[in-house]
C-alpha positions as CSV (number, residue, x, y, z in Angstrom):
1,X,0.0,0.0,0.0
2,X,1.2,3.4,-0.8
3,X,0.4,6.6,0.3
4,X,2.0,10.3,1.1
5,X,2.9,10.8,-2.7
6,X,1.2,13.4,-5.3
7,X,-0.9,13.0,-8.1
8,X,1.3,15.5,-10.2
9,X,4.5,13.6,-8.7
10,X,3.6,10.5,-9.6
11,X,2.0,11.7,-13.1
12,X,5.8,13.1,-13.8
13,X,7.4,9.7,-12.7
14,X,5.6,8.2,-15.5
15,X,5.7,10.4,-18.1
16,X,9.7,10.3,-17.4
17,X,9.6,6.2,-17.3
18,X,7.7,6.4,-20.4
19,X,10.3,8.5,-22.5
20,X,12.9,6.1,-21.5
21,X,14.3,8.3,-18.8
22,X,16.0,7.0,-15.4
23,X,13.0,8.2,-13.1
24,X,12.9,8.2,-9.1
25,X,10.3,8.3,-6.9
26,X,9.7,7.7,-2.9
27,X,6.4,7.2,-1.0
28,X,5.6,5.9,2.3
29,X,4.6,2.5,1.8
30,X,3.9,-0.7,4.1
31,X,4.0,-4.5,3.5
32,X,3.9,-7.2,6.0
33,X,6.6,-8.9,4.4
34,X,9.7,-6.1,5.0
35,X,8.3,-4.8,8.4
36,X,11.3,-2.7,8.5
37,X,10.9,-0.6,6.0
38,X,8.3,2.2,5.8
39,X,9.2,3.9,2.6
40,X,10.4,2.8,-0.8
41,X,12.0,4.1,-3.7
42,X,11.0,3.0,-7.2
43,X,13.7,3.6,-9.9
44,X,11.8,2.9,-13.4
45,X,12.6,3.4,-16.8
46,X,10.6,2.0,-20.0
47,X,14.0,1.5,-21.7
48,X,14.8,-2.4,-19.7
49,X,18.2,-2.4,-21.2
50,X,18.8,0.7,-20.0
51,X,17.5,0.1,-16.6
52,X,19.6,-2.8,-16.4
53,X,22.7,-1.2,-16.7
54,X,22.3,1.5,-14.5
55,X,21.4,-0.9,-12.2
56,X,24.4,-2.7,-12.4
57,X,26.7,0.1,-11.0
58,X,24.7,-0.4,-7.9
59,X,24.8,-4.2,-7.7
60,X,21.2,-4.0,-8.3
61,X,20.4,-8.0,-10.9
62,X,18.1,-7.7,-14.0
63,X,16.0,-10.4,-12.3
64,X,15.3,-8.1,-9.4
65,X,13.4,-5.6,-12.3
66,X,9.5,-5.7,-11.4
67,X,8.1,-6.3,-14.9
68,X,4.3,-6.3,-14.5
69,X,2.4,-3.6,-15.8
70,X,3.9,-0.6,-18.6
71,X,6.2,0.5,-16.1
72,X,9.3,-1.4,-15.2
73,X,11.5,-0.7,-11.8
74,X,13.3,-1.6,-9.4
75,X,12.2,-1.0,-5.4
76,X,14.6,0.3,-3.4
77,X,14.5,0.1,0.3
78,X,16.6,-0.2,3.3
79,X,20.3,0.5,3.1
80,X,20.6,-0.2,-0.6
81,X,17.7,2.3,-0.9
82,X,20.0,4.9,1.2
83,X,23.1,4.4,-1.0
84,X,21.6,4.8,-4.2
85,X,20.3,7.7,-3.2
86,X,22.9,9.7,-1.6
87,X,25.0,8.4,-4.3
88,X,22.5,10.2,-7.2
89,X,22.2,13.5,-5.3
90,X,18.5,13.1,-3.6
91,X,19.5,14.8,0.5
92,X,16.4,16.5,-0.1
93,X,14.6,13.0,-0.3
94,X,16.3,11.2,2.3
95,X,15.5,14.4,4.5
96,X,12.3,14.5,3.7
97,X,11.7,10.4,4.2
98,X,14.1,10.9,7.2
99,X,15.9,8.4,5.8
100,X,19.6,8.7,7.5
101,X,23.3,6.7,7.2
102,X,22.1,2.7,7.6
103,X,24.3,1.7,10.8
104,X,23.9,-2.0,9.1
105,X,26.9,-3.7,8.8
């Protein structure tokens, strides 16, 4: 289940995916199965070669590309989610997801 994201934000995040683009977005969000997590970030691009190889610099396997529907992604959480974003520049997501350094080992 998501929630806390915007129509408009979401709108953009496909329209981006669409053209082929690298697009990021993060919502609150809660599953059962990853009780430790509370917000994910999807990374989706309509281009799934392309997607794959960005994801490879991050360690991130084609397999692990959620397939269903016209918009392909990966989900991000956790410490990988962290990474990944600090890495592409998003402080003002991880602020506003309060989403600090993972003290994981």
């Amino acid at each position: 289940m998501a929630f806390g994201i915007k129509r408009d934000e979401l709108e953009r995040w496909k329209q981006q995916v669409q053209r082929g683009q690298i697009a990021f977005i993060t919502h609150y969000w809660y599953d059962p199965r990853f009780p430790d997590s509370y917000c994910v970030t999807k990374v989706g691009c309509a281009d799934l070669n392309k997607l794959i190889e960005w994801g490879k610099q991050y360690g991130l396997e084609a397999k692990w590309v959620d397939r269903r529907g016209p918009y392909p992604h990966f989900d991000l959480m956790g410490k990988r989610q962290y990474t990944i974003l600090k890495k592409e520049g998003f402080d003002p997501i991880l602020t506003k997801f309060n989403l600090h350094s993972p003290s994981w080992g």
